[in-house]
Backbone as numpy.savetxt, mean C-alpha at the origin, in Angstrom:
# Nx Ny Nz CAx CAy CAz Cx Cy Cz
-14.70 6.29 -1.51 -13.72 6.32 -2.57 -12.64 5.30 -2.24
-12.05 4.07 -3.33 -11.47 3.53 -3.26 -10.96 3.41 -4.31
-9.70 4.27 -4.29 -8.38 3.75 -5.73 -7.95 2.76 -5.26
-7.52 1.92 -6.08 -6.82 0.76 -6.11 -5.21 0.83 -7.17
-4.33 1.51 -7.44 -3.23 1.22 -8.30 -2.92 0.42 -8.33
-2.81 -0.11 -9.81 -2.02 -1.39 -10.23 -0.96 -0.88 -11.22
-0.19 -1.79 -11.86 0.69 -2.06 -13.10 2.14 -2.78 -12.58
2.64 -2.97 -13.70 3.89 -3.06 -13.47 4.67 -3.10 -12.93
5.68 -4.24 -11.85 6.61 -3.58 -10.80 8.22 -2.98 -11.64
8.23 -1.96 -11.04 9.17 -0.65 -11.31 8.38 0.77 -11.83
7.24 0.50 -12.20 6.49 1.29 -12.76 6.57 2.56 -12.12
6.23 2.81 -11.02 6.11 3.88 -9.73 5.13 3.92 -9.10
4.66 2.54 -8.90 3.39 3.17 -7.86 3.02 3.55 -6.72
4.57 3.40 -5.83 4.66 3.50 -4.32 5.62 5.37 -5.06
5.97 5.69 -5.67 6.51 6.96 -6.22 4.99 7.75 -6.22
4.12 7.25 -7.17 2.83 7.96 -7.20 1.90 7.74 -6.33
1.87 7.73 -5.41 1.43 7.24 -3.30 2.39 8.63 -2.76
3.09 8.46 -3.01 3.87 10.02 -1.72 4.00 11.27 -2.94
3.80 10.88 -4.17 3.54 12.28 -4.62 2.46 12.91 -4.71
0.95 11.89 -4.45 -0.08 12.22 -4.78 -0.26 13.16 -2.91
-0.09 12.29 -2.13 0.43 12.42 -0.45 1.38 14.15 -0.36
1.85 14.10 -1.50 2.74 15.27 -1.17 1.74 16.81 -1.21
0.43 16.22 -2.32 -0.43 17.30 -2.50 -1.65 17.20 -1.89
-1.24 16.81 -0.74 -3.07 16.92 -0.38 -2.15 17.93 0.93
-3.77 18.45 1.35 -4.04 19.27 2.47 -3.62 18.65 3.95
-3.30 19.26 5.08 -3.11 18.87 6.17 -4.52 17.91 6.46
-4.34 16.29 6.99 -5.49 15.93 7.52 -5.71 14.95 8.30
-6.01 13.86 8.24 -5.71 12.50 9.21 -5.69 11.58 8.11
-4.71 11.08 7.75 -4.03 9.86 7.12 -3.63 9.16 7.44
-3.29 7.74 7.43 -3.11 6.66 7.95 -2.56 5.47 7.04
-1.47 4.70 7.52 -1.16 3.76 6.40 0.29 3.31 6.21
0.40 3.01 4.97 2.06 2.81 5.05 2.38 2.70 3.94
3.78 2.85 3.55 4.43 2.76 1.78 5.89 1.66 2.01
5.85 1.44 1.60 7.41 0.58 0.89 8.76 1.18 0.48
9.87 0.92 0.69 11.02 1.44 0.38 11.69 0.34 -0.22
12.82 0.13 -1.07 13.68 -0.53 -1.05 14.53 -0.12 -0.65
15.46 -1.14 0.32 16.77 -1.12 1.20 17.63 -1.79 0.35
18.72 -0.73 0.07 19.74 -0.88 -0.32 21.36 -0.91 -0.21
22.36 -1.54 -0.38 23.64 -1.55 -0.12 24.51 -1.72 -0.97
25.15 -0.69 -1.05 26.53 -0.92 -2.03 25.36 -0.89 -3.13
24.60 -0.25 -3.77 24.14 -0.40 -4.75 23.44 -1.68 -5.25
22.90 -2.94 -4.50 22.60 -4.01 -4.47 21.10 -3.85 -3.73
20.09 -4.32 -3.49 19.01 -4.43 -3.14 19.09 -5.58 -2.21
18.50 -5.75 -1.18 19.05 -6.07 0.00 17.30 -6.38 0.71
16.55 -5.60 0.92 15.12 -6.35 1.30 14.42 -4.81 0.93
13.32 -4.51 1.79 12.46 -3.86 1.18 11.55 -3.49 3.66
11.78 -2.14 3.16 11.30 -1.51 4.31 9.71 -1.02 3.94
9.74 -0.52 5.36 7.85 -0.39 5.26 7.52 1.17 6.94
7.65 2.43 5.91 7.28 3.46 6.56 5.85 3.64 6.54
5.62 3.95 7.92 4.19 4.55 8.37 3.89 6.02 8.08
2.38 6.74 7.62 2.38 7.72 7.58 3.14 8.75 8.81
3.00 7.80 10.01 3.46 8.89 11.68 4.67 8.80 11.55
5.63 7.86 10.41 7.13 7.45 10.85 7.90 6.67 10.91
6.81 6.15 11.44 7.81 4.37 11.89 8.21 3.69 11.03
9.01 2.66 11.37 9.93 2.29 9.98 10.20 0.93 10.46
10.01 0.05 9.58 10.64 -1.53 9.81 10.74 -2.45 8.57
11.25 -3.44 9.07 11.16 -4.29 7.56 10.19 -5.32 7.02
9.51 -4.71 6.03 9.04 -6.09 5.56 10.17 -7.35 4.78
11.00 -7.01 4.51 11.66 -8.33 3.76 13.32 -7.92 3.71
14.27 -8.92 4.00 15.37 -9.30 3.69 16.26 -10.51 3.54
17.17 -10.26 2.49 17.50 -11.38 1.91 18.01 -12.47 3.39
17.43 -13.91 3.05 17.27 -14.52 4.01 16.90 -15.87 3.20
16.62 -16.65 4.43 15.83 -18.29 3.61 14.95 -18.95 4.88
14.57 -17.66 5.30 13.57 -18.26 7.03 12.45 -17.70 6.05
11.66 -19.08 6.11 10.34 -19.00 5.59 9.37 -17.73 6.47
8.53 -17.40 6.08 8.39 -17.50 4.42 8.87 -16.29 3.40
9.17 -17.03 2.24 10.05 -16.85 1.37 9.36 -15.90 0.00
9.86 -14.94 -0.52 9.55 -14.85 -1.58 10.77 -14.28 -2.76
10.62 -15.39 -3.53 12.48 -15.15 -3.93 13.73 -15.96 -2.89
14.10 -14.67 -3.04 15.63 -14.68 -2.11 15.50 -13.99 -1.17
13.88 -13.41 -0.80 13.56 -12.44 0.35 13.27 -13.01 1.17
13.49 -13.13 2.69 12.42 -13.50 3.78 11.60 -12.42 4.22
10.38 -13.09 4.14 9.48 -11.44 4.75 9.26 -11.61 6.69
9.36 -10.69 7.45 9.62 -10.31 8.33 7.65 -10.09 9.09
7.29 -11.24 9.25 5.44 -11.07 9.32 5.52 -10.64 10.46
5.76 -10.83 11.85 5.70 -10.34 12.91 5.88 -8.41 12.78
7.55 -8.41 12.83 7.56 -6.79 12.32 6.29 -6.25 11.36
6.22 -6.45 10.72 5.19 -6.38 9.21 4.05 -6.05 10.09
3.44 -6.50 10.89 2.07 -7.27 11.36 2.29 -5.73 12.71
3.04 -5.85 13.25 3.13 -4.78 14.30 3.21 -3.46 14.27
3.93 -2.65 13.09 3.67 -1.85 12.97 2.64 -1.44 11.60
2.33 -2.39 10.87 1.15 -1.85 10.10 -0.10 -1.80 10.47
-0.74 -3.06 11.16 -1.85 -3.37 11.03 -2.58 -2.23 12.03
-1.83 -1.60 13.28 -2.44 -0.61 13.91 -2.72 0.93 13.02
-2.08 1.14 12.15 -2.57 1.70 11.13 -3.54 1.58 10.16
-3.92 0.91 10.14 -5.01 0.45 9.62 -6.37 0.01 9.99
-6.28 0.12 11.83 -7.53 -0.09 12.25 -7.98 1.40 12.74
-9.29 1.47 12.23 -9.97 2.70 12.71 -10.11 2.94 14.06
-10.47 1.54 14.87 -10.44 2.26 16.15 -9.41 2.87 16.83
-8.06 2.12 16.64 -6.88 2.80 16.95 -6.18 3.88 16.28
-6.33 4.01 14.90 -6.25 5.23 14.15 -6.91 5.42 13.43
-7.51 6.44 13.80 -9.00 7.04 12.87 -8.69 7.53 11.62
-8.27 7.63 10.41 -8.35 8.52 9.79 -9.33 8.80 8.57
-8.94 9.89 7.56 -9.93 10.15 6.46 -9.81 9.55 5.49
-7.89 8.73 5.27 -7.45 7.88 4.22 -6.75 6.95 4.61
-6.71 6.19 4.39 -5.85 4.85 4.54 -5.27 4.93 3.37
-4.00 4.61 3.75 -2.97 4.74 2.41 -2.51 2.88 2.47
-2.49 2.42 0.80 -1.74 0.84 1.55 -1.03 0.81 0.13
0.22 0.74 0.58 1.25 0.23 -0.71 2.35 -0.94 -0.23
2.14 -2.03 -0.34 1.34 -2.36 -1.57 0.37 -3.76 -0.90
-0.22 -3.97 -1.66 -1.02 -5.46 -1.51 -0.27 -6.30 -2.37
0.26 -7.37 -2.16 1.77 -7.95 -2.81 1.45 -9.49 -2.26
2.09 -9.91 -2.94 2.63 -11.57 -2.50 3.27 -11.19 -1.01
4.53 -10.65 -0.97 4.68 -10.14 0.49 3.73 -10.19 1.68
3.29 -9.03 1.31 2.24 -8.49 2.63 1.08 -9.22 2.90
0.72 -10.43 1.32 -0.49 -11.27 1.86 0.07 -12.34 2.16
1.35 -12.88 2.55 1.45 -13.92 3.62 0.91 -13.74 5.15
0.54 -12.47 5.51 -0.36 -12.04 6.79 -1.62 -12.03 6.52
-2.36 -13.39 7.28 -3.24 -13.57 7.14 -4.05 -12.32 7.94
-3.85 -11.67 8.74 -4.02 -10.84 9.74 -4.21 -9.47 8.90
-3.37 -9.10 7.94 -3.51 -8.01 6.86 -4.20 -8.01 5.77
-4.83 -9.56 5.97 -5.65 -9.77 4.39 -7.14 -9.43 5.12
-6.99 -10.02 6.73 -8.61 -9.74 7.46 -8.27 -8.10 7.76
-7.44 -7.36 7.85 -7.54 -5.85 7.91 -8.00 -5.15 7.17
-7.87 -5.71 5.30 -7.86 -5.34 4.22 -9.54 -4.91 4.08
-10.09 -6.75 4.92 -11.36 -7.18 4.43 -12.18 -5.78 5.33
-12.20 -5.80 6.63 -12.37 -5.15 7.08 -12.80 -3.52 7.26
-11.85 -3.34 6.70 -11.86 -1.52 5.83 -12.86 -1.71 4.86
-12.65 -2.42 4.25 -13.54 -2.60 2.68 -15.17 -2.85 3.20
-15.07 -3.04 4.67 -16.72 -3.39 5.03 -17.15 -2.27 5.66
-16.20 -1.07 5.65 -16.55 0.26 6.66 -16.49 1.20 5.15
-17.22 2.14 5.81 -17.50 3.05 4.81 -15.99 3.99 4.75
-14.64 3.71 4.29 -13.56 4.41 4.74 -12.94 4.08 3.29
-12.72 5.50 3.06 -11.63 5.79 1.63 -10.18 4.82 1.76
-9.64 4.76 0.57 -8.48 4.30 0.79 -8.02 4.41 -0.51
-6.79 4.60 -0.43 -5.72 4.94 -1.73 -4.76 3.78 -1.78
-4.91 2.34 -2.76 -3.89 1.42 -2.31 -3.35 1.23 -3.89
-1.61 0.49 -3.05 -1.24 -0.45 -4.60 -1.52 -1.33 -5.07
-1.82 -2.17 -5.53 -2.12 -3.90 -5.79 -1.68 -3.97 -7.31
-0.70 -5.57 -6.44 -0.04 -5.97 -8.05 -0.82 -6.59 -9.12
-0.45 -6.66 -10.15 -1.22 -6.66 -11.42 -1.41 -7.68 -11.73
-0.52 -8.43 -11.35 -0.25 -10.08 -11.74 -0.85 -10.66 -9.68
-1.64 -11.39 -9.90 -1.90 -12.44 -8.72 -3.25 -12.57 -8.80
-3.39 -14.23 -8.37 -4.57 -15.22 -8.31 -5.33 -15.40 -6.83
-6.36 -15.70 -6.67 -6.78 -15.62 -5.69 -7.34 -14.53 -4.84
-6.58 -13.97 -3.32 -6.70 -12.85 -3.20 -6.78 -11.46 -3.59
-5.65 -11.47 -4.83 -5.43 -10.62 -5.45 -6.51 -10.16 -6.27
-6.50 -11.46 -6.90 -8.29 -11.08 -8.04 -9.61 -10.82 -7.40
-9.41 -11.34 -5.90 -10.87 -11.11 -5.16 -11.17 -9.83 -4.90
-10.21 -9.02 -4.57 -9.97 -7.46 -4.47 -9.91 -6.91 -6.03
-9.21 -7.06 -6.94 -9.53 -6.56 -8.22 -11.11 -6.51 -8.77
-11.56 -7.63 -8.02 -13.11 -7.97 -8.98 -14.04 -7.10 -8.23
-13.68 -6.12 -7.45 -14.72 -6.00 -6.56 -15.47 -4.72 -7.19
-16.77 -4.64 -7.06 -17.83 -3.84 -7.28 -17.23 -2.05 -6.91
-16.71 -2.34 -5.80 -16.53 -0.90 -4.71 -14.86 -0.54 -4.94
-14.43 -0.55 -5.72 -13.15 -0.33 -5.87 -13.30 0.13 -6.92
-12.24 1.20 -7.70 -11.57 1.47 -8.68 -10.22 1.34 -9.31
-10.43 0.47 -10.28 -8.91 -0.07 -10.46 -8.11 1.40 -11.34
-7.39 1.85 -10.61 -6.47 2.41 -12.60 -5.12 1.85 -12.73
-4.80 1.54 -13.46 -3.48 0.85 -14.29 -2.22 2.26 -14.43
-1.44 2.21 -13.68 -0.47 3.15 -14.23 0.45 2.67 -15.14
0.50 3.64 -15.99 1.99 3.13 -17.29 2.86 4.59 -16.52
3.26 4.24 -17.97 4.69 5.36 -18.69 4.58 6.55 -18.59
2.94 6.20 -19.38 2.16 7.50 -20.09 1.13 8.37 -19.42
1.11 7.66 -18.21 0.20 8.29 -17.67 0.45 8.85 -16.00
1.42 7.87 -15.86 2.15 8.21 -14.39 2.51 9.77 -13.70
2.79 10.56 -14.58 3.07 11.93 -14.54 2.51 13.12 -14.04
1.03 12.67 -14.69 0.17 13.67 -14.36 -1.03 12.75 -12.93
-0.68 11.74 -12.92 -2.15 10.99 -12.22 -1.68 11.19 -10.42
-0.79 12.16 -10.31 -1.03 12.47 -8.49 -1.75 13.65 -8.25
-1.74 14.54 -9.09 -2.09 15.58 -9.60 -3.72 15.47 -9.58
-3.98 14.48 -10.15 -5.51 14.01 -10.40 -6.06 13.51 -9.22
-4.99 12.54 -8.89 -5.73 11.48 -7.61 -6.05 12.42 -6.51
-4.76 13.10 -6.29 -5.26 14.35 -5.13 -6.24 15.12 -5.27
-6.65 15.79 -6.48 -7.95 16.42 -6.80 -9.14 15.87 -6.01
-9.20 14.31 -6.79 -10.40 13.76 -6.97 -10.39 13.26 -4.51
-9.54 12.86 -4.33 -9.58 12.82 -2.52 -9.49 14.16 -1.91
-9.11 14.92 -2.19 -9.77 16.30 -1.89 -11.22 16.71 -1.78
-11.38 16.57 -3.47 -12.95 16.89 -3.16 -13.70 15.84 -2.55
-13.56 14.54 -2.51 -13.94 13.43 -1.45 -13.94 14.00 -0.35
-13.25 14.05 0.69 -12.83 14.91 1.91 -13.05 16.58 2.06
-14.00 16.70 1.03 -14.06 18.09 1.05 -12.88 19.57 1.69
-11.77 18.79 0.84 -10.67 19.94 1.70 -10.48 20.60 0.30
């Protein structure tokens, strides 16, 4: 089983990742979600929690390549505490959680061969991927073994509710 979420950024799809997360059963999960870091009410860069905890930054406002926007993304940090989440031999689990697959996170070439990787093991995964991007982005959208769903407005509400169902009975919990 491989969801893939897409749509819209502001939509909620790193919102519908820890609510779908909020309803599953005790189990071995693995992965990471996105925060935005904020100040004074201003947006400021964008953090990156692990299912175990850990916490660092992927991006703040900066102009040390590489750049996206007015963000510098932080690849080393980025690269150190995600990518061991994501390898099975070092953490095994039943889901890999990845929010998001972004312009960001694919300046690591290292996270795009992690990506590939998983996708060649027989291992579930629950990810975001933005809606808009060429290349990588579409190489993972086009793929046979994935399921894309599109979250809106209209549908955002009820679909953690669902997603957890449907990785439940995957995982037979």
């Amino acid at each position: 089983m491989r969801l893939f979420l897409t749509g819209s950024p502001g939509i909620g799809k790193t919102t519908l990742i820890r609510a779908t997360l909020e309803k599953l059963d005790e189990g071995r999960y693995a992965g990471f979600y996105t925060e935005e870091k904020r100040h004074r009410g201003q947006r400021t860069g964008f953090k990156i929690i692990t299912l175990d905890g850990q916490e660092g930054t992927l991006a703040s406002i900066g102009r040390k390549e590489p750049t996206v926007g007015r963000y510098s993304i932080h690849l080393e940090e980025f690269e150190k505490i995600v990518l061991p989440q994501l390898d099975p031999e070092i953490t095994p689990a039943d889901l890999y959680v990845i929010d998001e697959i972004g312009r960001m996170e694919l300046f690591s070439l290292k996270f795009r061969n992690k990506l590939i990787d998983l996708l060649a093991r027989p291992s579930h995964l629950l990810a975001t991927i933005a809606k808009k991007g060429k290349g990588f982005v579409e190489q993972i959208k086009g793929r046979n073994d994935i399921e894309l769903i599109e979250v809106t407005r209209e549908n955002r509400d009820h679909l953690a509710e669902e997603i957890a169902r449907r990785i439940k009975k995957e995982l037979g919990s």
